[in-house]
Phi, psi and omega in degrees: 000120187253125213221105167253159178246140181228172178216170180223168240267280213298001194061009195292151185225140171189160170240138181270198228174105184229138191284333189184164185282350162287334170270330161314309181332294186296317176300336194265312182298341188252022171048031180281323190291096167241133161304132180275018163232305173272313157121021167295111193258033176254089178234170197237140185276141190234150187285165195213149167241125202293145181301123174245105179278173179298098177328134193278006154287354171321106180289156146263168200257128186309117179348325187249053149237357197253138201243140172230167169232157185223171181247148177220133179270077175303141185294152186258022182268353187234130179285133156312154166273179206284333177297315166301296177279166198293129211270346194055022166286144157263148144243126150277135201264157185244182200279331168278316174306292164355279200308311204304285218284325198286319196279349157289322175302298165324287168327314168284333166305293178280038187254311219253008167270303150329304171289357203255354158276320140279015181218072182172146156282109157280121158300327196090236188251354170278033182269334161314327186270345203235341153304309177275336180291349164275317166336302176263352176089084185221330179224182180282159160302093183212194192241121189270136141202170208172189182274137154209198202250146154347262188332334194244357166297291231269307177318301208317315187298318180300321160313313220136341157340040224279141181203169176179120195285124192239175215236142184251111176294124162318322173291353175283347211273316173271155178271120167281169186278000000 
């Protein structure tokens, strides 16, 4: 099993999975190898270093030089603890933190593009219609998404509406591995 990290024009990272490098190879010449976020099939094999671990004689570096950062999600019925909130410290992230912290974010983003999908009914290009008629009771109360237009989102707001526009990735609509 050979596992490469790849990337795609748009900077997107992600990893592949293979029986041997010849079928990446053969997957990528028949244009099958696409990024699961744009579905961009110009992707690049990226350098990668196999994991070594460490010796337990290895020290670690004393506590107060090691610097971390964590993302923390407060419930939103409950005020963050004094630990929780944002300290107004800057950090510079170094090019390995970067990568790190971006491929965290990407994850979470489609960890909560996912639930927001499994939890909505798509309408389609009738989401406009079906916003108000859930507005006014016309229809049951549930959670919608679908298509519409500039022009008729800003009406939709203008009623009264609450809707709120998220960028649709292609690769959500199918299941990822």
């Amino acid at each position: 099993m050979k596992v490469y990290n790849l990337a795609c024009p748009l900077d997107h990272h992600f990893e592949g999975w293979f029986a041997s490098e010849e079928d990446c190879l053969a997957q990528q010449a028949q244009g099958i190898l696409a990024c699961p976020l744009c579905e961009s099939t110009d992707i690049t094999r990226m350098p990668s270093a196999p994991h070594i671990a460490k010796s337990s004689t290895h020290k670690e570096p004393a506590a107060s030089s090691v610097h971390s950062s964590a993302l923390t999600v407060a419930q939103p019925d409950k005020a963050p603890s004094a630990d929780q909130q944002l300290s107004g410290e800057v950090v510079a992230l170094t090019g390995a933190d970067h990568s790190q912290l971006e491929a965290q974010v990407q994850a979470a983003f489609l960890k909560g593009m996912r639930e927001l999908m499994v939890r909505s009914e798509d309408v389609g290009s009738d989401f406009a219609d079906e916003a108000r008629k859930i507005h006014y009771n016309e229809s049951p109360e549930r959670s919608i998404r679908g298509q519409t237009t500039l022009d008729e989102a800003e009406a939709l707001r203008e009623e009264g509406i609450e809707i709120m526009a998220v960028p649709m990735i292609p690769a959500l609509k199918n299941t990822l591995q």
